[in-house]
Backbone as CSV, one residue per row, in Angstrom:
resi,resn,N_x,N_y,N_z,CA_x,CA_y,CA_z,C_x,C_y,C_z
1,UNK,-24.939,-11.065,-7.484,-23.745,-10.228,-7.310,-23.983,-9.204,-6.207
2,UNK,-23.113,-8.740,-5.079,-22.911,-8.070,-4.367,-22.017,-6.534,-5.048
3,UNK,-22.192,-5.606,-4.418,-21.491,-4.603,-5.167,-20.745,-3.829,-3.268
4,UNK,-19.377,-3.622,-3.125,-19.294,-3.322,-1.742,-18.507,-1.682,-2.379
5,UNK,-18.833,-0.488,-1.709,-18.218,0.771,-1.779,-17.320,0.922,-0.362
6,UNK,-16.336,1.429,-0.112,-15.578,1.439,0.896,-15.144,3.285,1.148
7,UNK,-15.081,3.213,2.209,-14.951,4.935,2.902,-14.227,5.376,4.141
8,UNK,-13.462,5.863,4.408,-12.654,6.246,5.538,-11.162,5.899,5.052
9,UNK,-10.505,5.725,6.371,-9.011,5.463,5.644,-8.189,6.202,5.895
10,UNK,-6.905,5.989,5.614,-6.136,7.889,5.202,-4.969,7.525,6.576
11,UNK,-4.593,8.819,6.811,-3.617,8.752,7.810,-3.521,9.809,9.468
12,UNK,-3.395,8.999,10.214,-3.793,9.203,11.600,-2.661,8.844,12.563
13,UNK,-2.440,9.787,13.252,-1.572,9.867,14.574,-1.483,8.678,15.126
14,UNK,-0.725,7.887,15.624,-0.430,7.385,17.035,-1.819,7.471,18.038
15,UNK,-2.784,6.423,18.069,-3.937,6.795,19.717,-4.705,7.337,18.916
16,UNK,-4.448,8.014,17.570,-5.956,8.210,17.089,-6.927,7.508,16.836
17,UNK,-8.014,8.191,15.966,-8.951,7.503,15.530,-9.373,7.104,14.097
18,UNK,-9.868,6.480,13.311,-10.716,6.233,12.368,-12.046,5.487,11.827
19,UNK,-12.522,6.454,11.257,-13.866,5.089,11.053,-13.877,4.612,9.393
20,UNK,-14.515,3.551,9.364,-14.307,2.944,7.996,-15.874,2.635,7.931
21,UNK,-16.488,2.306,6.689,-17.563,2.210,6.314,-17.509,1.461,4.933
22,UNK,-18.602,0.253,5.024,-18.657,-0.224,3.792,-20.326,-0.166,3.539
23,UNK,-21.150,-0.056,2.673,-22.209,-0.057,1.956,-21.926,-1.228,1.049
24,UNK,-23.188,-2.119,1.031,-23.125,-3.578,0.051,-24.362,-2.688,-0.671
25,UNK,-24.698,-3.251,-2.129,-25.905,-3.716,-3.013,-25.905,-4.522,-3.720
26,UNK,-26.852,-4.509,-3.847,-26.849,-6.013,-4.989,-28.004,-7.036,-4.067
27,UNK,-27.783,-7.865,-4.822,-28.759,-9.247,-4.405,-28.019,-9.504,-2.844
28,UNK,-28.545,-8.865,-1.675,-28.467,-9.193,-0.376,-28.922,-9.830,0.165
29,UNK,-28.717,-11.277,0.634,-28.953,-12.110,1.248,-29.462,-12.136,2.763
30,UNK,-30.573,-12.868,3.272,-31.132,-12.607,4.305,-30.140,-12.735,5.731
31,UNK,-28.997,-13.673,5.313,-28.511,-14.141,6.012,-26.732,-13.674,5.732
32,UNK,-26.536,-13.061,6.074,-24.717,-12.676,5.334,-23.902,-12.424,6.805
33,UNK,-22.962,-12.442,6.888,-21.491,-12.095,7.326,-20.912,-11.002,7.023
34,UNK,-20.352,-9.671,7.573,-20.329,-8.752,6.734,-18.888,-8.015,7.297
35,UNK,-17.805,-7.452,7.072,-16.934,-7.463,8.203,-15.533,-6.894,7.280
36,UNK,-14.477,-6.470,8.066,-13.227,-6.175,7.503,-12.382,-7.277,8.114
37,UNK,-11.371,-7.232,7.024,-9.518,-7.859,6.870,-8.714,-6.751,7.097
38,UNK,-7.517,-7.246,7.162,-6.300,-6.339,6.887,-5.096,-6.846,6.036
39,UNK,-4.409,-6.239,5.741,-3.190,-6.496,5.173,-2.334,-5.452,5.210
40,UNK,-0.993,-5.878,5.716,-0.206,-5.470,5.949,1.234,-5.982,4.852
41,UNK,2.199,-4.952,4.500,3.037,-4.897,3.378,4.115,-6.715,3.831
42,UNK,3.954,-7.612,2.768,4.933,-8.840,3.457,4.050,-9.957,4.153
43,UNK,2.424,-9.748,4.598,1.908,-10.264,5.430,0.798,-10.745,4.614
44,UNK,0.011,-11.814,5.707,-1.390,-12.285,4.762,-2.393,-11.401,5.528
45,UNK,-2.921,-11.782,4.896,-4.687,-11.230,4.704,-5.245,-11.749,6.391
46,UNK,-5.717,-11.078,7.129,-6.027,-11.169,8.529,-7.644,-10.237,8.650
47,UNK,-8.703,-11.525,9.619,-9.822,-10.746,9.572,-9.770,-10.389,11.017
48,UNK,-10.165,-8.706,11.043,-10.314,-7.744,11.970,-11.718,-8.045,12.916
49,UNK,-12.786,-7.800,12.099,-14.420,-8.099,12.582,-15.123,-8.298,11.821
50,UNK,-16.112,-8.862,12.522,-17.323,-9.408,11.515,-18.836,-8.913,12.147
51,UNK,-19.518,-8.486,11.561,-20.779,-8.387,11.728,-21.630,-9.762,11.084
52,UNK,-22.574,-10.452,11.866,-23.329,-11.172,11.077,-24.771,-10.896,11.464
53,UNK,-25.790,-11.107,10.397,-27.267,-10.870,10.820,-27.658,-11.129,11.593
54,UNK,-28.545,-10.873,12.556,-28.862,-11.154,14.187,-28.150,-10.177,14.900
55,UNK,-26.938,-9.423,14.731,-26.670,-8.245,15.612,-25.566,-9.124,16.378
56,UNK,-25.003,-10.744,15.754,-23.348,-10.947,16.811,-22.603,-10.195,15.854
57,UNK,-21.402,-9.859,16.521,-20.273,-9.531,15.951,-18.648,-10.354,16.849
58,UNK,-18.060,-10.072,15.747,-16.811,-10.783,16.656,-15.632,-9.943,16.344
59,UNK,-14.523,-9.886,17.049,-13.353,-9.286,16.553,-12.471,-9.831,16.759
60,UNK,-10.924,-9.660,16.134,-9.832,-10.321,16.376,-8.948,-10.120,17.504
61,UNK,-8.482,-10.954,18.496,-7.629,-10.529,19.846,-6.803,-9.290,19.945
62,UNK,-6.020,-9.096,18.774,-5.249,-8.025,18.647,-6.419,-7.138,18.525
63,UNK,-7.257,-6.565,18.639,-8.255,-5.617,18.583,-8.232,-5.040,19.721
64,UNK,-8.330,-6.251,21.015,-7.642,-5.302,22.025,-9.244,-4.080,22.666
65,UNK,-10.099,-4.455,22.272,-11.726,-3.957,22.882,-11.032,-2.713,21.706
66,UNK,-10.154,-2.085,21.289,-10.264,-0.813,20.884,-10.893,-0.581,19.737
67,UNK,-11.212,-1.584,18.624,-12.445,-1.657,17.567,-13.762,-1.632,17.876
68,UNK,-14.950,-1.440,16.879,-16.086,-1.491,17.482,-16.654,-1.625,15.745
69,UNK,-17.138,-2.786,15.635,-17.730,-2.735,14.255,-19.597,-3.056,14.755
70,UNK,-19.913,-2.268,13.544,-21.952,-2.070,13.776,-22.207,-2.056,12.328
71,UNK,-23.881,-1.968,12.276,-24.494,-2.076,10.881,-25.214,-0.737,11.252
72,UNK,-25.653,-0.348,10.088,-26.543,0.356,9.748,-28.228,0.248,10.219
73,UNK,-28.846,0.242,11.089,-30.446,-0.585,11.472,-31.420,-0.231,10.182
74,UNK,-30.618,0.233,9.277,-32.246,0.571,8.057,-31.473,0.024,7.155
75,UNK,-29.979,-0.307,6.912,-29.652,-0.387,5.561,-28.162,-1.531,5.613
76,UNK,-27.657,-2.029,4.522,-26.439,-2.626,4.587,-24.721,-2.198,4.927
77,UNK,-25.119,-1.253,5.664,-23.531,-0.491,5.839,-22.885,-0.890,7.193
78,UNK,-21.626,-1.261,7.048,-21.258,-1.855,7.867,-19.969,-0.775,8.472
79,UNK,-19.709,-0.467,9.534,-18.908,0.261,10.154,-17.627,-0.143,11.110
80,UNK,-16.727,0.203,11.154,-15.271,0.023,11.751,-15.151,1.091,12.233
81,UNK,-15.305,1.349,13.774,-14.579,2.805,15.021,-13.316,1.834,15.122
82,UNK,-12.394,2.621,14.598,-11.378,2.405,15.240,-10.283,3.290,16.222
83,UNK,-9.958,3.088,16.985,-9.838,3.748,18.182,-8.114,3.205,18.954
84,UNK,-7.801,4.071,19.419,-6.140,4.228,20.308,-5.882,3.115,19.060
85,UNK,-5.328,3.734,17.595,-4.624,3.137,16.726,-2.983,2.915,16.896
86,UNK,-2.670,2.064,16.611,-1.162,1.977,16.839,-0.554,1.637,15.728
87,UNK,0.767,2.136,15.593,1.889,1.610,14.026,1.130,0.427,13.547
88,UNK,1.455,-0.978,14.104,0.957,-2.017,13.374,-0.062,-2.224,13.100
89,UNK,-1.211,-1.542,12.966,-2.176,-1.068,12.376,-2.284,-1.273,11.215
90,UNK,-1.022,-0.142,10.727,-0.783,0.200,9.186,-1.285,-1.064,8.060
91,UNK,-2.409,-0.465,7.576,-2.324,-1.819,6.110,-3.488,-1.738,5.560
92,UNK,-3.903,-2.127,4.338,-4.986,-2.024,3.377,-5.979,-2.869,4.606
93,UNK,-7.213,-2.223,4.773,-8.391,-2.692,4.908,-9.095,-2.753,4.308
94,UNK,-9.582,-4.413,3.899,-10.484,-4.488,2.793,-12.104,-4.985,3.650
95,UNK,-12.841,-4.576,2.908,-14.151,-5.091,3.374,-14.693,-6.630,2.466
96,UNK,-15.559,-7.385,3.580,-15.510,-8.632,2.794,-17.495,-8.738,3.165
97,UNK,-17.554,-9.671,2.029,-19.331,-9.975,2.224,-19.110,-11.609,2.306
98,UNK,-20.121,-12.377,2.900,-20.586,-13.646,2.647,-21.660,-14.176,2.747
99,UNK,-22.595,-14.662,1.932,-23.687,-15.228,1.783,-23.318,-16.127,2.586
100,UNK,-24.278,-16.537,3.608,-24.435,-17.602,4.367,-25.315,-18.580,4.025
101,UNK,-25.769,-18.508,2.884,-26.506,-19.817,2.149,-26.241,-19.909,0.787
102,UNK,-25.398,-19.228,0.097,-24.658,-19.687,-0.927,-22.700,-19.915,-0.696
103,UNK,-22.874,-19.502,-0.152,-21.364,-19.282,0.533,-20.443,-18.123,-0.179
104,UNK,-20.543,-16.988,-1.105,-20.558,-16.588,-2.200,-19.969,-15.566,-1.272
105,UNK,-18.627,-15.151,-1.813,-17.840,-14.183,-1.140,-17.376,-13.212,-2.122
106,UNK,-17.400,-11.776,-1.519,-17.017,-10.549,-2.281,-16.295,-10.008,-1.564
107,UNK,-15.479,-9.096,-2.335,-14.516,-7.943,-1.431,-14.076,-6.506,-2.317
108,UNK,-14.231,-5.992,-0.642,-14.149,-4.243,-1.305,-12.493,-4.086,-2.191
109,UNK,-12.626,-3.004,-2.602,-11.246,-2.584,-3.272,-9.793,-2.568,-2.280
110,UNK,-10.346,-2.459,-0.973,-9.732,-2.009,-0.209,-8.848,-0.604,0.040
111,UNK,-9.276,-0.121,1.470,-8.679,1.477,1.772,-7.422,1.727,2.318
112,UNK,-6.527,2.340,2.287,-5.299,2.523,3.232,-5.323,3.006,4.461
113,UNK,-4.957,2.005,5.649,-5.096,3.043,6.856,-3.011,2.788,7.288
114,UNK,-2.597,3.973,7.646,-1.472,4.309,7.942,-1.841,5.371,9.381
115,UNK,-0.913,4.689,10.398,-0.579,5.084,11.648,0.556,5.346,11.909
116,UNK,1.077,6.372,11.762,2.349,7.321,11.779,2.158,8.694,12.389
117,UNK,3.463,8.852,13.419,3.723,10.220,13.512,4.370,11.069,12.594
């Protein structure tokens, strides 16, 4: 079992900023995937970025270079800068885990990010 805590969130201007943070424990796998979704009210579930072990990461086109997801170098926390936010933004970000040798997927509670003037 994975255990994921989630942090940041909340509500931010137009072009602002936010950072999001997830912390995993539990039985951590040498090899995992580690990364946020979104959801938006009416919409499906859409992944933002991914961190995977080895230090690639990837992000989704609409990201637009203005995301920047990283790990922690001592520990399992995985981070979201998010940056020149815009309205469609708006939507639960959930954090997701995946064992890459069990295939064994978890997900955070998910946080609210809202982009409004």
């Amino acid at each position: 079992q994975v255990q994921l805590v989630e942090s940041g969130g909340g509500l931010v201007q137009p072009g602002g900023s936010l950072l999001l943070s997830c912390a995993a424990s539990g039985h951590i796998s040498m090899r995992y995937a580690m990364g946020w979704y979104r959801q938006a009210p009416g919409k499906e579930r859409e992944r933002v970025a991914t961190f995977f072990t080895g230090g690639v990461t990837t992000t989704a086109d609409f990201v637009q270079g203005r995301f920047t997801i990283s790990k922690d170098s001592a520990g399992n926390t995985v981070h979201l800068q998010m940056n020149k936010l815009k309205p469609e933004d708006t939507a639960v970000y959930f954090c997701n885990f995946r064992d890459m040798f069990t295939r064994e997927e978890y997900w955070g509670q998910g946080t609210q990010v809202t982009v409004s003037s």
